[in-house]
KOLDO-791869 format. One record per residue (C-alpha): x, y, z; residue in three letters. Coordinates in pm, whole numbers, plus 32768, in hexadecimal, padded with zeros to 4 digits. Example, Ala and Ser with C-alpha at 12.3 -4.5 7.8 and 13.67 -1.06 7.14 Angstrom:
<pts>
84CE7E3E830Cala85577F9682CAser
</pts>
This chain:
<pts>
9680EC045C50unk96DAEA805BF0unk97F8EA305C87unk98B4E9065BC8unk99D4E8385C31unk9AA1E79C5AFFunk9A8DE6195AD2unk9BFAE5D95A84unk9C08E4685A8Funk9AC2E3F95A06unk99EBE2DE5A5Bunk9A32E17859FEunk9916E0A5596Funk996DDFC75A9Aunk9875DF625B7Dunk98E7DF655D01unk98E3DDD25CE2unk99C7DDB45BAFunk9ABBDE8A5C41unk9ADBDD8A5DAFunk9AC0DC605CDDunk9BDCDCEA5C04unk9C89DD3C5D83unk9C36DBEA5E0Funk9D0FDB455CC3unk9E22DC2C5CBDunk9E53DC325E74unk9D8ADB0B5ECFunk9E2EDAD9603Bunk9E1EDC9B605Funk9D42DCE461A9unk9BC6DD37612Eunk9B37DD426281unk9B7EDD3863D8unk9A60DCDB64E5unk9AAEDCB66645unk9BDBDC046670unk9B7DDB5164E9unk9C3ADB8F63B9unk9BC4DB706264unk9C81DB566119unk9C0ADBE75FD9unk9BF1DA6D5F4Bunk9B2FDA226059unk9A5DDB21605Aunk9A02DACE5EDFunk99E3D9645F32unk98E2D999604Cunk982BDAA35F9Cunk9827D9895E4Funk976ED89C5F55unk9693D99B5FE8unk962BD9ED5EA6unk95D0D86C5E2Dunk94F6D8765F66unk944DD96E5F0Cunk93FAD8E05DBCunk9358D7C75E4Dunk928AD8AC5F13unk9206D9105DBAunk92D0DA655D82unk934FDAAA5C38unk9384DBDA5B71unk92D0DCF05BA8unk923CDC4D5CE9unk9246DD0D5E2Dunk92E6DC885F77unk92D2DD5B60BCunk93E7DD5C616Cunk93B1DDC96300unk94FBDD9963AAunk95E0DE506451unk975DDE9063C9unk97BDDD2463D5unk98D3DC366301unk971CDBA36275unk96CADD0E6200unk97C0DD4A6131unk97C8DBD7609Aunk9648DBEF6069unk9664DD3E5FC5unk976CDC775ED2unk96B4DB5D5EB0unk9592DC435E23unk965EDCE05D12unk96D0DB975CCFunk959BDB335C7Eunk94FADC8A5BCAunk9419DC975CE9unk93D7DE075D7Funk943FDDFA5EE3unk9348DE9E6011unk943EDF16611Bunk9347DF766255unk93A4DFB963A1unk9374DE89649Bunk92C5DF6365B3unk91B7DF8C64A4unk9025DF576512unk8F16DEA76497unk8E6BDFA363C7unk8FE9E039633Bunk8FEFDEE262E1unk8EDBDE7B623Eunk8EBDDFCD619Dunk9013DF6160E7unk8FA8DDFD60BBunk8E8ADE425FF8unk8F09DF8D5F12unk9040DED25EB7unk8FACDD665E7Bunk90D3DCD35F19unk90F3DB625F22unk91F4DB4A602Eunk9239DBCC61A3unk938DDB94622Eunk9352DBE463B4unk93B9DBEA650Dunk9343DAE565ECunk92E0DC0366C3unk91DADC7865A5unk9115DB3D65DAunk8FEADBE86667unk8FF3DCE66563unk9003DC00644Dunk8F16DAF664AEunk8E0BDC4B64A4unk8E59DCA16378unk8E6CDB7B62BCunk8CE9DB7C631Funk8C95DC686276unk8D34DC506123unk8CC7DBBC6005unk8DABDAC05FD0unk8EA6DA2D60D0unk8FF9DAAA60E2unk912CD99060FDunk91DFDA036240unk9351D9D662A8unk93DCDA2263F2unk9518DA796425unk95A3DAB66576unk96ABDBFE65CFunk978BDAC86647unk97D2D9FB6503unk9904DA2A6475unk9987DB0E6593unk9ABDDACB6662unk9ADBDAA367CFunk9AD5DC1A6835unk9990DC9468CDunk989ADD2E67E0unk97C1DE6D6872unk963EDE5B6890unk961CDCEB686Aunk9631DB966932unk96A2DA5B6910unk9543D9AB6951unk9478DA056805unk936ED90F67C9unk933AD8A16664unk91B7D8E965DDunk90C9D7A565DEunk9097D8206453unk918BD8786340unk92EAD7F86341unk9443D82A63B5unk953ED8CF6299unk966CD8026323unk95B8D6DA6327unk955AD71561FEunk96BAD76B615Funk9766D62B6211unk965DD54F615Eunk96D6D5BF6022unk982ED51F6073unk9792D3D96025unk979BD4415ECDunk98D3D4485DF1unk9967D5985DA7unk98C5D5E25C5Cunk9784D5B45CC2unk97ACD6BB5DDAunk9798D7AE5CF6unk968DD8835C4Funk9698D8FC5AECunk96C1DA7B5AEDunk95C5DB5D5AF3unk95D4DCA859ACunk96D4DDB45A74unk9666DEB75985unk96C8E0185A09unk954CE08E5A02unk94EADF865A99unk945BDF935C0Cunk953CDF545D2Bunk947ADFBF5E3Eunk933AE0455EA2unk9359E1335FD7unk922CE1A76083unk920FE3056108unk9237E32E6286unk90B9E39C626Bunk90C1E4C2631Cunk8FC6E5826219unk8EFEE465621Aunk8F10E2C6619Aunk9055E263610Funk9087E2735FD2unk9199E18C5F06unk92AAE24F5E71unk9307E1705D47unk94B0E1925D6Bunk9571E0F75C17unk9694E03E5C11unk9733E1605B60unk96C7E22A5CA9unk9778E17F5D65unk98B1E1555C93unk98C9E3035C6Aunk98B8E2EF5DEDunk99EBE2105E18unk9AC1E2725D0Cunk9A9AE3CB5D4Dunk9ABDE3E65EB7unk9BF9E2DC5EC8unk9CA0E42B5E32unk9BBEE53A5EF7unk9C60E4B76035unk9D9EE45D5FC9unk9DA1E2E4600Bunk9E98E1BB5FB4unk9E28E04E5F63unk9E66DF7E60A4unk9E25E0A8618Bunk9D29E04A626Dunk9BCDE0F76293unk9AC7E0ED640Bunk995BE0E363BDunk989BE1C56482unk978EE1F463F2unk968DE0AA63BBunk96DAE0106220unk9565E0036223unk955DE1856216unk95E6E23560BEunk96F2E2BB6183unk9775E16E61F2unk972FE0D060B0unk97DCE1EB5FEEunk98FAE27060A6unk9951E14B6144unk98E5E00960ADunk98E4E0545F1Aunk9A1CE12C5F67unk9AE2E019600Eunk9A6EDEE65F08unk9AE2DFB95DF8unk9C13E0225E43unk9C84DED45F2Cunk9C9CDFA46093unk9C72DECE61B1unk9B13DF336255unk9AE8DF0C63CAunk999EDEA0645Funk98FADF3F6578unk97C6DE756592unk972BDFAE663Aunk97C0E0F36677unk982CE1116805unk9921E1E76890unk99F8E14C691Cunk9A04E0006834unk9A61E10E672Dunk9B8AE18967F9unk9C25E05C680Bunk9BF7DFBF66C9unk9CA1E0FD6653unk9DB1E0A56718unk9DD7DF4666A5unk9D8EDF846542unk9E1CE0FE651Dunk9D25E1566410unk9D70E28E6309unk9C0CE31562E9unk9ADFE329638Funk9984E3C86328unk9873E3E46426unk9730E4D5648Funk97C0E5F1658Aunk9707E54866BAunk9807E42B6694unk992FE4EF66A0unk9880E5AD67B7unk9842E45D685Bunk99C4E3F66825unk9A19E51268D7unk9949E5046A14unk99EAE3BD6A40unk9AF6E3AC6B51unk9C17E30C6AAFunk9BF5E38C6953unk9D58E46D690Aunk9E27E4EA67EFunk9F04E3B2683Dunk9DE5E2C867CAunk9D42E36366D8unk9E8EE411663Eunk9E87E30D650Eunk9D41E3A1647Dunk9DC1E47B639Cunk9C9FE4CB62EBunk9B62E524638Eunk9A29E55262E3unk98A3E5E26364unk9771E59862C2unk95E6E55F6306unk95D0E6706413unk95E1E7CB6424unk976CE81B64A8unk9796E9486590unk98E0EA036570unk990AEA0B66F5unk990DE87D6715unk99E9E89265E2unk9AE3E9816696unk9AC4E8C867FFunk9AEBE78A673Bunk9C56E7DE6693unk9CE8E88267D7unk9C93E7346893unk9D2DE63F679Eunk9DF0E70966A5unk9D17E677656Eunk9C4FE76D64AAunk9AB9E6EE6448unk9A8CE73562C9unk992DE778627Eunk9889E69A619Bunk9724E6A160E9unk964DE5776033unk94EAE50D601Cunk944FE3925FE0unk9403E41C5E80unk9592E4965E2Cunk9605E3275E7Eunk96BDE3F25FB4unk97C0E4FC5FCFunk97A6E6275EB1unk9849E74F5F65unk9949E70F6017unk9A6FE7D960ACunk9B9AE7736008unk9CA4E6E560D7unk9DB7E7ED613Eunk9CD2E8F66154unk9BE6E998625Bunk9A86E9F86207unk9A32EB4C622Eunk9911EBF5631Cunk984AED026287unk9859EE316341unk971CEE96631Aunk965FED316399unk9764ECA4644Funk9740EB546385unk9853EA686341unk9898EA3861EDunk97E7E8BF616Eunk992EE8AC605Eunk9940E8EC5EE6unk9898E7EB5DE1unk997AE6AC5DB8unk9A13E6645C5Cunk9926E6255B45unk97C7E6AB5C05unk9721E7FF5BF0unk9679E8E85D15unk95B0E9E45CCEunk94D6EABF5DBFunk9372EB2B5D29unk925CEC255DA5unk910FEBC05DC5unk90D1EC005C66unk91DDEACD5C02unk9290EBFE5B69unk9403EC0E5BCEunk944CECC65D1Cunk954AEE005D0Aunk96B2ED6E5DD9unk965DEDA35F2Funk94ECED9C5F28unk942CEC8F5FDBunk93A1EB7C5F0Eunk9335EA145EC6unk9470E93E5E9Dunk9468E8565D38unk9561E7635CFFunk95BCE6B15BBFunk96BBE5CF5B87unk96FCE43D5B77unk96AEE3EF5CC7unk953BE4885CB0unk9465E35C5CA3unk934FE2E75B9Cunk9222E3825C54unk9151E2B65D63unk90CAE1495D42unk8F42E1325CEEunk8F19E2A05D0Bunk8F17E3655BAEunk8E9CE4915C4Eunk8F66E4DB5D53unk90A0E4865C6Dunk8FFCE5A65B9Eunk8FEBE6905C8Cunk9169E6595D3Bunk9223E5F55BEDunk9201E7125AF8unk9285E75559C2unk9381E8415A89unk93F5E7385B68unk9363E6925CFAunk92C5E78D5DBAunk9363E7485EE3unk923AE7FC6005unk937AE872608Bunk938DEA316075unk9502EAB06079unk95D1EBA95F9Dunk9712EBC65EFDunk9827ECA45F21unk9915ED415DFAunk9A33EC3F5E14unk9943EAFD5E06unk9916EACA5F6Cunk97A7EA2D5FDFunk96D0EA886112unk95BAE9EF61A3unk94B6EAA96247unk93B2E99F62A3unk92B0E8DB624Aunk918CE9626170unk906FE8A86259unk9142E90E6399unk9111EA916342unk9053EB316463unk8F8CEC996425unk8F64ED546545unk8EAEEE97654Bunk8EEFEE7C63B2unk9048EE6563FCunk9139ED2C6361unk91F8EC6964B0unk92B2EB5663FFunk92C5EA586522unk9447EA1864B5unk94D7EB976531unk9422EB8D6688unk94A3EA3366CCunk961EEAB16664unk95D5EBC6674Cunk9597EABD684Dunk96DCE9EE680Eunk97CCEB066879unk973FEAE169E1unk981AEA1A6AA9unk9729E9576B23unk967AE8D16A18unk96D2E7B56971unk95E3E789688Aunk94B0E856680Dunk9388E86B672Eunk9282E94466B6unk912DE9286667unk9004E9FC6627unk8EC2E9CF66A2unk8D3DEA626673unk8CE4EBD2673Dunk8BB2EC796727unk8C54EDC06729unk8DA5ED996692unk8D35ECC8659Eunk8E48EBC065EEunk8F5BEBCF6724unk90BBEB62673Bunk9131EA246844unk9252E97D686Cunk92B1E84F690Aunk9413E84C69B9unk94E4E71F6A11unk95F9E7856B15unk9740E7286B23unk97A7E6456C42unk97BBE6FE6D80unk974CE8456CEFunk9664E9106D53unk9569EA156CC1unk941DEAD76D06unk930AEB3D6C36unk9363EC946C95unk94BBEC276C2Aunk947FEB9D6AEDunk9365ECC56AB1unk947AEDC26ADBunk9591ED1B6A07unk94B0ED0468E9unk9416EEA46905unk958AEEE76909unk95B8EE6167C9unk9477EE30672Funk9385EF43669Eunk9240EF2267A9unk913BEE6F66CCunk924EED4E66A4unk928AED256818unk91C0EC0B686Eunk90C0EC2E6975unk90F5EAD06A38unk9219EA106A94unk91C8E8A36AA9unk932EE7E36B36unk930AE6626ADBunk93F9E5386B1Funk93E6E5066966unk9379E568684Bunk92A6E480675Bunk9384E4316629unk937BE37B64B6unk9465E25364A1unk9571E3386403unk954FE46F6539unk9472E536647Cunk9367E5D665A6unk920DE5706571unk917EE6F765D4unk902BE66F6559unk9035E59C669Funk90B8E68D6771unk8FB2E7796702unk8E89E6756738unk8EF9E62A6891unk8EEAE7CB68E8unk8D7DE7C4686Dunk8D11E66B6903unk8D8EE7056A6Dunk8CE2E84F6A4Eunk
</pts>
């Protein structure tokens, strides 16, 4: 059954940059950003940005041209992201702890003619420049420019320039030899069709591919969830997740430029630098995988007190267990809403409304993903495409104006994952009769043991409601009688303690026998995507590499 959610608002023909320049001239001193101890203005922001971009120009980028941008969530990121759109250039967000064959792999299917770096991806990019084609132009930009005084996680203060490419604020301050008009850039088409981004896929089915996101993507996203979660202009927002990630970009960076709400920089997300800049900043909203909200609370000062002026809290990019959910609210008093997006959506698309709870099915035991957001369809399909009957397990499709024009370079696979009925998300879930959405797992995670279905996502809930564990995952791997065999991986909580007989007892009391797993690996972490999604393909390899 589809399940709709009414677009009562509409979408303006806007593009995210039109709607902060418009911002930056009506509020020019109103707080954009906050890094650190540093606070930016909205004028500021747009002046920077309007410099950033004329560098870029002379670095040969112009419309249509693609720049990669690998930084963390710096004051740089957003104002090359700007400077982009500025331009009509499609920005390349990419995550800064990328390798040499991520890399080049994106390099070379985008044709980018621009990497904005790290100093500390000097080794990485002198590689792959070696290997392309044609040479990049490289700027570095350290976590430390433009940041206040405070002390900024993960970094030091001793960051050695590259002997090639060249500084972006050395570049920028040579441009104030120049009188103001020629500082700026003539503006690129903002067309609403136009590309914003491309987004490569986390690549855990294989090589990346570029999810080509619109400017009118990215618009839907922020003028739809301003209203989702109930927020006011001025109110400020905490970025937890990395901007270079469709979460960050979406639900925190598009969603904040539109609607002029401060947006404070993490850098990197840490604990305890979270708690405090909470504190200092007392942010509204916060979206972030379940790990870091698990993470926040294993930390010894975290309390209701500081964390009280989050009112809404939002979980995406990892599979949510009702228990942590539960343990989670008693602790602190806030409630986790569950939230739902892919790379190919442009972000969120179910969501669970603010105000309400999500359900858990009483037959699974699953937690309730949300309903669709305002103006996007869900429906669940057999494996016929033909539409499921409401509560039967099924692909999830989504359609709507967040789902994204197909992938960059690669006709088929934009084929076979958008059809004429909408994305095919990979993701298998069901519907219930009042709208509500529930995951069941992955398609490629399903294991089949003895011909029976273990969806990795029900043994590892199972798992979660030990008090011990703190986190969990399940994979399946090859067995010459069973076919396949369930194992789990178990993170425990700090000072807690549990067996393999433990854990192998817990789960038979809950669990059917064929979904018990048969080994118990505890580990100090589990491998995760930049956004807290666990890599189970790596857990898996390392089970069959230590047979």
């Amino acid at each position: 059954m589809p399940t709709t959610s009414d677009n009562g608002h509409g979408v303006t023909g806007e593009s995210v940059l039109d709607l902060f320049e418009a911002s930056a001239r009506a509020e020019p001193d109103a707080v954009a950003l906050a890094y650190f101890g540093a606070v930016m203005g909205r004028a500021e922001l747009d002046g920077l940005s309007e410099r950033v971009a004329r560098v870029f120009a002379e670095a040969r980028v112009g419309e249509g041209d693609r720049a990669i941008i690998c930084l963390q969530n710096t004051p740089l990121m957003c104002a090359a992201l700007l400077a982009c759109w500025k331009l009509g250039a499609i920005a390349i967000p990419v995550n800064p702890m990328v390798r040499t064959i991520e890399l080049g792999h994106m390099a070379r299917d985008s044709g980018a003619r621009l990497l904005v770096a790290e100093p500390t991806l000097a080794d990485v990019v002198h590689e792959v420049m070696s290997s392309l084609p044609s040479p990049l132009e490289v700027l570095w930009s350290s976590p430390h420019d433009l940041a206040g005084r405070d002390p900024i996680p993960f970094t030091t203060d001793d960051e050695v320039v590259p002997p090639f490419g060249s500084r972006l604020l050395d570049a920028l301050a040579a441009l104030d030899s120049l009188p103001p008009d020629q500082r700026r850039v003539s503006p690129g088409l903002r067309r609403r069709h136009d590309l914003a981004l491309i987004c490569y896929t986390s690549g855990t089915t294989g090589p990346p591919k570029g999810a080509m996101i619109r400017h009118a993507n990215l618009t839907y996203q922020a003028t739809t969830m301003v209203r989702w979660y109930g927020l006011a202009e001025h109110e400020p927002v905490i970025t937890l997740p990395p901007i270079f990630h469709i979460t960050g970009m979406g639900q925190n960076l598009a969603l904040c430029l539109a609607n002029g709400l401060p947006l404070v920089l993490t850098y990197r997300f840490e604990p305890r630098t979270v708690l405090g800049l909470v504190e200092r900043h007392r942010p509204v909203y916060a979206i972030a995988a379940i790990t870091a909200f698990v993470a926040l609370s294993a930390e010894p000062g975290a309390s209701a007190a500081n964390l009280g002026s989050v009112r809404a809290l939002f979980s995406g990019g990892a599979a949510v267990p009702v228990g942590v959910v539960d343990a989670f609210e008693q602790r602190f008093g806030s409630y986790i809403h569950n939230a739902y997006g892919l790379t190919e959506s442009a972000s969120a698309c179910i969501l669970v409304p603010m105000g309400e709870r999500a359900p858990v099915d009483q037959t699974s035991g699953a937690l309730s993903i949300g309903r669709a957001i305002p103006g996007t369809t869900v429906s669940v399909v057999d494996d016929d495409g033909k539409p499921a009957a409401t509560g039967t397990i099924g692909e999830l499709v989504v359609q709507g104006p967040g789902v994204c024009a197909g992938y960059w370079g690669k006709p088929e696979e934009t084929e076979n994952a958008f059809r004429s009925d909408g994305l095919h998300t990979g993701d298998v879930g069901f519907a219930d009769e009042d709208g509500w959405i529930y995951i069941v797992d992955r398609k490629k995670d399903l294991v089949v043991v003895s011909g029976y279905k273990v969806w990795p996502r029900e043994v590892e809930d199972a798992l979660y409601l030990h008090p011990g564990v703190r986190e969990a995952a399940v994979v399946g791997i090859p067995d010459d009688y069973r076919g396949e065999t369930v194992i789990a991986f178990i993170v425990l909580r700090a000072g807690g303690s549990a067996t393999e007989e433990d854990l192998r007892a817990h789960c038979r009391h809950l669990l059917s026998a064929y979904k018990c797993p048969t080994e118990f690996h505890v580990v100090d972490g589990l491998p995760k995507t930049a956004s807290g999604k666990v890599l189970r393909r790596e857990l898996a390899a390392s089970r069959v590499r230590g047979a």
